[in-house]
C-alpha positions as CSV (number, residue, x, y, z in Angstrom):
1,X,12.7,4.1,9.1
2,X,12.2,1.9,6.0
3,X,12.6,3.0,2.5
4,X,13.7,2.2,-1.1
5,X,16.4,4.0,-2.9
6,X,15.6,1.8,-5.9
7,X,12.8,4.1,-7.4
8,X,13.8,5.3,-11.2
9,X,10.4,6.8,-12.3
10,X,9.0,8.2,-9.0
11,X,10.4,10.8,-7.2
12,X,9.7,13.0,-4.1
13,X,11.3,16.5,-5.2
14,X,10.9,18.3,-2.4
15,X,8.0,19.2,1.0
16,X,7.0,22.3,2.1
17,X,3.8,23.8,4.0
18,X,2.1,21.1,3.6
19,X,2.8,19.9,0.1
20,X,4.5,17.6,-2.1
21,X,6.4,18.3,-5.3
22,X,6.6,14.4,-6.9
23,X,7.6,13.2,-10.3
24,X,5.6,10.8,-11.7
25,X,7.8,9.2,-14.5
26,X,7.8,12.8,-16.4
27,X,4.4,14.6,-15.1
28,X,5.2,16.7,-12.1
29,X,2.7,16.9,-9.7
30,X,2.0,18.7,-6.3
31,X,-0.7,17.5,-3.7
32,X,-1.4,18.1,0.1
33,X,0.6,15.9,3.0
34,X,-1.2,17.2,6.6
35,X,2.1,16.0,7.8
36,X,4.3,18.7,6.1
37,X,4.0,21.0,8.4
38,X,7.2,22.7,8.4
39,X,7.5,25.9,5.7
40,X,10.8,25.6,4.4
41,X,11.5,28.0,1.3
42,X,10.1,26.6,-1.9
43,X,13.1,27.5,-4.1
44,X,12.3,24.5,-6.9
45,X,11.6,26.0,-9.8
46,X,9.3,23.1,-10.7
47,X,6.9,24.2,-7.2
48,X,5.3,26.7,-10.0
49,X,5.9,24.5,-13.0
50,X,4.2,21.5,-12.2
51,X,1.7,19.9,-14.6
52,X,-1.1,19.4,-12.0
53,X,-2.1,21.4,-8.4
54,X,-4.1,19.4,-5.7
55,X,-6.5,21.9,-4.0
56,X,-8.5,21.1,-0.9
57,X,-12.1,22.7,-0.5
58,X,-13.1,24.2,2.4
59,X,-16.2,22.4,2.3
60,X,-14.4,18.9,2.1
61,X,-12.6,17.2,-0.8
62,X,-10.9,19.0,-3.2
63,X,-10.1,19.3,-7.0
64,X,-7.3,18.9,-9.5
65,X,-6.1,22.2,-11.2
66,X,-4.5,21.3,-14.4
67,X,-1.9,24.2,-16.0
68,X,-0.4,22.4,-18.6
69,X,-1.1,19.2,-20.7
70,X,-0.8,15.6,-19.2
71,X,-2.2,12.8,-20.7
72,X,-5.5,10.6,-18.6
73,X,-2.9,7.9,-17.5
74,X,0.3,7.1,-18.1
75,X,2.7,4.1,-16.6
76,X,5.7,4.3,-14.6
77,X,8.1,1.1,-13.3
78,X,9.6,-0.1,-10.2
79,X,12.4,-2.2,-11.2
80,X,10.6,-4.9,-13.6
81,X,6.9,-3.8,-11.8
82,X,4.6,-1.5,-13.9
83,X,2.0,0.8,-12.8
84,X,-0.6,2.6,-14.1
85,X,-1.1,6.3,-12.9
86,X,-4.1,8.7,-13.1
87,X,-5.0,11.7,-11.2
88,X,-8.1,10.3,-9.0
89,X,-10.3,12.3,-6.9
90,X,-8.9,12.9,-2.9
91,X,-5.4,13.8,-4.1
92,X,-4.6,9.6,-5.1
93,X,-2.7,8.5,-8.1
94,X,-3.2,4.8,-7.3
95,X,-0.3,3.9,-6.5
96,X,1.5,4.7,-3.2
97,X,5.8,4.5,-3.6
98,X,6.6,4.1,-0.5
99,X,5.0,0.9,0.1
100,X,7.8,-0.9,-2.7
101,X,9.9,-1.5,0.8
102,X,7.5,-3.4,0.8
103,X,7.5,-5.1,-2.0
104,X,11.1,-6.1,-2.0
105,X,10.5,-7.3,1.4
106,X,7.8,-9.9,0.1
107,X,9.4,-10.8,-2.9
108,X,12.5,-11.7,-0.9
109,X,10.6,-14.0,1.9
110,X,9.1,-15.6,-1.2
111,X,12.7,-16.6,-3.0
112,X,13.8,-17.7,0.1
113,X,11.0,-20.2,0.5
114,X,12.5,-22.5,-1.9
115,X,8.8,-24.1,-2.2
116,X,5.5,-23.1,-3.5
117,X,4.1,-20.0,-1.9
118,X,0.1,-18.9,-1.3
119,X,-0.5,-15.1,-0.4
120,X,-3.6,-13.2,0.5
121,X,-4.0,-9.6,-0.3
122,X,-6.6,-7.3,1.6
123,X,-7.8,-4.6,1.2
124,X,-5.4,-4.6,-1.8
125,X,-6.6,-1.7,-3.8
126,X,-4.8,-1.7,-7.2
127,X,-2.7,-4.3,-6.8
128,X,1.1,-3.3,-6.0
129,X,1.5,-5.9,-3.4
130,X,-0.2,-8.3,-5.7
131,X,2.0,-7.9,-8.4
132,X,5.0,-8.0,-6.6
133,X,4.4,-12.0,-5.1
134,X,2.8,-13.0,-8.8
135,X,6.8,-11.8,-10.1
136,X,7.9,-14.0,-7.9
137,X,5.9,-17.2,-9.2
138,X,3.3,-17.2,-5.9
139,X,-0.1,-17.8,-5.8
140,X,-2.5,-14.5,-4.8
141,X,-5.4,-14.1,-3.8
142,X,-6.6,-10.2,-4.2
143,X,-9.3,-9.1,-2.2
144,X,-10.7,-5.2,-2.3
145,X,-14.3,-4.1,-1.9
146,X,-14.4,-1.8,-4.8
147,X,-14.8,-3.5,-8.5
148,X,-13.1,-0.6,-9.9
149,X,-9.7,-1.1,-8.1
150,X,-9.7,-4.8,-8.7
151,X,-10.2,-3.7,-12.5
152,X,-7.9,-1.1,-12.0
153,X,-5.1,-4.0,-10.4
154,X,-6.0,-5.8,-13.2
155,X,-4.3,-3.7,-15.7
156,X,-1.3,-3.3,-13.5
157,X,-1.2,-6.7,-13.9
158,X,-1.1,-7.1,-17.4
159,X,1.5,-3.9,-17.4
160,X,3.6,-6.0,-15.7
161,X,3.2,-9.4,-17.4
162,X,1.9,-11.4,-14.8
163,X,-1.2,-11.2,-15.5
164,X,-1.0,-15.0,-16.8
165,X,0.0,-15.9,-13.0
166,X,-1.7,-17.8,-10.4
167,X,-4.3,-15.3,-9.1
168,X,-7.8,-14.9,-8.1
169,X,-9.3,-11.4,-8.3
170,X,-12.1,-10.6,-5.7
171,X,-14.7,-7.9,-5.1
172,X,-15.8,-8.5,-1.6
173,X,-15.3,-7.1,2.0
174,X,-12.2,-8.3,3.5
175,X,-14.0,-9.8,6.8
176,X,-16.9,-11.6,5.0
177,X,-14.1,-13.0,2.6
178,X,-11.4,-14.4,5.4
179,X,-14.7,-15.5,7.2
180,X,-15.8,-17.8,4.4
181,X,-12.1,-18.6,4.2
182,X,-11.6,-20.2,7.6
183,X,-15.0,-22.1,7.1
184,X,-13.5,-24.0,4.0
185,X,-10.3,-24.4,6.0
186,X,-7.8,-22.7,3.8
187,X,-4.5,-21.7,4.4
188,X,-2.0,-18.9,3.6
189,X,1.5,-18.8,3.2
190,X,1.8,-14.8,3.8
191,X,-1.5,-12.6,4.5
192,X,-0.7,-8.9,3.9
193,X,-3.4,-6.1,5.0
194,X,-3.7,-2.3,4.2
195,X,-7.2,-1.7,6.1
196,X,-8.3,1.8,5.8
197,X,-9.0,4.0,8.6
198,X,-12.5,4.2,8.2
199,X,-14.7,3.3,6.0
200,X,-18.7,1.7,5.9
201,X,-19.3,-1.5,4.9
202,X,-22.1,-2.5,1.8
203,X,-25.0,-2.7,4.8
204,X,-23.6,0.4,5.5
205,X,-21.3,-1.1,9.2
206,X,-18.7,1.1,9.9
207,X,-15.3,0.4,10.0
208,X,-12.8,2.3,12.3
209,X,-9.5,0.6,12.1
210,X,-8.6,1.3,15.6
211,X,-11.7,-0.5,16.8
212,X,-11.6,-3.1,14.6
213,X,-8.0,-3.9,13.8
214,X,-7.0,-6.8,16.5
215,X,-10.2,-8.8,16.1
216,X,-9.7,-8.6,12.0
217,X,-5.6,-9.6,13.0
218,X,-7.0,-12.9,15.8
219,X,-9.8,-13.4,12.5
220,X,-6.8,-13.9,9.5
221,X,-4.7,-15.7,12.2
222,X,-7.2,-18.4,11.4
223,X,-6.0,-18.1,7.9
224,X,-2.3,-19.2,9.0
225,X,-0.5,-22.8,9.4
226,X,2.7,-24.1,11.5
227,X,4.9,-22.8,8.5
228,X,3.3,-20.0,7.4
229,X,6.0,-17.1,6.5
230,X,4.6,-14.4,6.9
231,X,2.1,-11.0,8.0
232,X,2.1,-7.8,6.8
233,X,-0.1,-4.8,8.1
234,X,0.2,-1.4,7.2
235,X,-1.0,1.6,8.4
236,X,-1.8,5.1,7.4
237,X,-4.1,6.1,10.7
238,X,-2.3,8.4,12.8
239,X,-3.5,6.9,16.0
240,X,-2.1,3.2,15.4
241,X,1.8,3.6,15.2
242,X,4.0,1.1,13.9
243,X,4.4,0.0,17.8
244,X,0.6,-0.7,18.3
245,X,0.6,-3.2,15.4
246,X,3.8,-4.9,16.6
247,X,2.2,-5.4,19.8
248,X,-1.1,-7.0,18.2
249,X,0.8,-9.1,16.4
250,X,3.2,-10.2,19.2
251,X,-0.4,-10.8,21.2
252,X,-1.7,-12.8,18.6
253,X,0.3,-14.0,15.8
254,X,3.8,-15.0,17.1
255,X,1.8,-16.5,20.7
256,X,0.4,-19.3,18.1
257,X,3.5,-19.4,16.1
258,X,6.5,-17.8,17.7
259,X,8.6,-16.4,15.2
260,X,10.1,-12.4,15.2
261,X,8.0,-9.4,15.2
262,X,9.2,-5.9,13.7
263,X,7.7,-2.8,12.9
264,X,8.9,0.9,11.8
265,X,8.1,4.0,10.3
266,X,8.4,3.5,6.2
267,X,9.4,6.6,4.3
268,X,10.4,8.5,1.3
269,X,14.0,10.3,0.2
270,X,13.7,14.0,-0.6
271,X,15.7,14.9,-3.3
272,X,16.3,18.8,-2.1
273,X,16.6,18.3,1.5
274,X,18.0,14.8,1.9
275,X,15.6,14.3,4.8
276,X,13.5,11.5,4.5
277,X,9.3,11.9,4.7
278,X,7.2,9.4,6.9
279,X,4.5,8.0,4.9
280,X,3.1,5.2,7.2
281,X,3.7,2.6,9.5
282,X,4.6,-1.4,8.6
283,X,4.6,-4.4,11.0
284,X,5.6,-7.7,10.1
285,X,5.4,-11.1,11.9
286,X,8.0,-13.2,10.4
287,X,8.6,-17.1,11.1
C-alpha cells in the first residue's frame, strides 16, 4: 500500500466502528468510513472532544453536529501546497489526504522530464492534483462538472501561489471535453482521472464507473502521444480494485505505448494503532 508520511496539518488519530477521528490542522473532526468495520476500544480522549460529529440519516444523507466553535473554513498545508477546508454536506471536507501520494508522485515525473510538461485533470474536483503539477511549473488543464468546485480549486490555487501558473479552469463533463479534445488533435503529457462511481450527467445520462471506465480510459488514450509520461486513475468504487485498472490500462494504454503499469491500495497512517487505513485504489501507466 501507498502512503505519505509527509503530512504536518492532517492527521488520522485513530478508527473505530465505523469512524474516523482526524485533525484538520487544529479542528478535530469525526465522520463515518463504511470500511471501519472493526470496534476496537475508543480510548482517545479527543473521540468525545471533537469540534464536529458526522451523523448519517436513516433516510439517506446525513448532517453535521457542531459541539464547539470552528470557524466556516480554515487552511491547512501539505508541504509548500495549501488547502482550503470546510465542512460540506455527505461527510466531505474537500480535500482527500490520502491522495498527496499522489501528488509527490506527479510532481516527481514532472522534474524528471527535464522539458515542458502538459497535464489534464478530470474530474478534478477542488484542485489538489492541479495544484501539485502547477508547483512544479506544468501546464493544467482542470476539468470538473460542477462550477462550484472549479471555484472552489480556484482558491486553493491562489492559497498556494500558483494561481499565476499555466492553467485553464473548465466547467464541463469530462467525456464531452476529451471528446472535443481529440477532434482539435491535442495532446497531453500526463492525463490523471478521479471518475466518481456514479453520477448523471447534465441530460441527466448516467454514469456508473464500472460500465463506463475502459471506454472513457481507450477515449483519453486518444489524448496521449509517443512520449507521453504518464496516466493516473483513481478509484474509490469498491467493485474496481487497484488490479482491474491496471489491467485496463495494460489493455489499452501500454499496448499503444509500452511502458510499466502499477497499481496498489493507497492509505493513511493511524496515529493510535500504527496500522495503516485503505482509502482507495491508484493505477498508473508510466513510460
Amino acid at each position: 500500500m501507498r502512503y505519505t508520511k509527509d503530512w504536518k496539518d492532517y492527521e488520522l488519530i485513530d478508527c473505530s466502528s465505523g469512524e474516523r477521528l482526524e485533525r484538520w490542522g487544529d479542528i478535530i473532526l469525526v465522520r463515518p468510513d463504511p470500511q471501519v468495520i472493526w470496534k476496537t476500544p475508543k480510548t482517545n480522549p479527543l473521540w468525545k472532544k471533537a469540534n464536529a460529529y458526522y451523523h448519517r440519516s436513516k433516510s439517506g444523507g446525513g448532517a453535521w453536529d457542531v459541539r464547539s466553535k470552528m470557524p466556516p473554513f480554515w487552511s491547512i498545508n501539505y508541504k509548500d501546497l495549501t488547502f482550503n477546508i470546510k465542512t460540506m454536506g455527505f461527510k466531505h471536507t474537500g480535500l482527500f489526504p490520502e491522495q498527496a501520494v499522489n501528488w509527490d508522485y506527479t510532481r516527481e515525473i514532472i522534474r524528471k522530464a527535464g522539458r515542458p510538461v502538459k497535464v489534464l485533470n478530470l474530474f478534478a474536483y477542488t484542485g489538489g492534483a492541479t495544484i501539485a503539477p502547477l508547483s512544479e511549473n506544468a501546464q493544467v488543464v482542470h476539468v470538473d462538472a460542477s462550477k462550484g468546485m472549479v471555484a472552489w480549486a480556484k482558491e486553493n490555487a491562489v492559497s498556494s501561489g500558483v494561481a499565476d501558473g499555466s492553467v485553464r479552469w473548465i466547467v464541463d463533463d469530462c467525456i464531452k471535453f476529451v471528446q472535443r479534445e481529440i477532434r482539435r488533435g491535442n495532446k497531453y503529457d500526463i492525463i490523471i482521472m478521479d471518475p466518481p462511481s456514479y453520477g448523471r450527467g447534465p441530460g441527466g445520462e448516467v454514469w456508473k464507473l464500472e460500465d463506463e471506465v475502459y471506454g472513457f480510459v481507450e477515449l483519453c488514450s486518444e489524448l496521449l502521444y509517443e512520449d507521453s509520461l504518464m496516466m493516473l486513475i483513481n478509484s474509490y468504487t469498491t467493485g474496481l480494485s487497484s488490479s482491474v485498472m491496471e489491467y485496463i490500462l495494460g489493455a489499452v494504454v501500454k499496448k499503444k505505448f509500452g511502458g510499466r503499469i502499477s497499481s496498489s491500495e493507497i492509505g493513511l497512517p493511524v496515529t493510535e494503532t500504527g496500522m495503516i487505513l485503505p482509502c482507495g485504489a491508484s493505477a498508473i501507466w508510466e513510460k
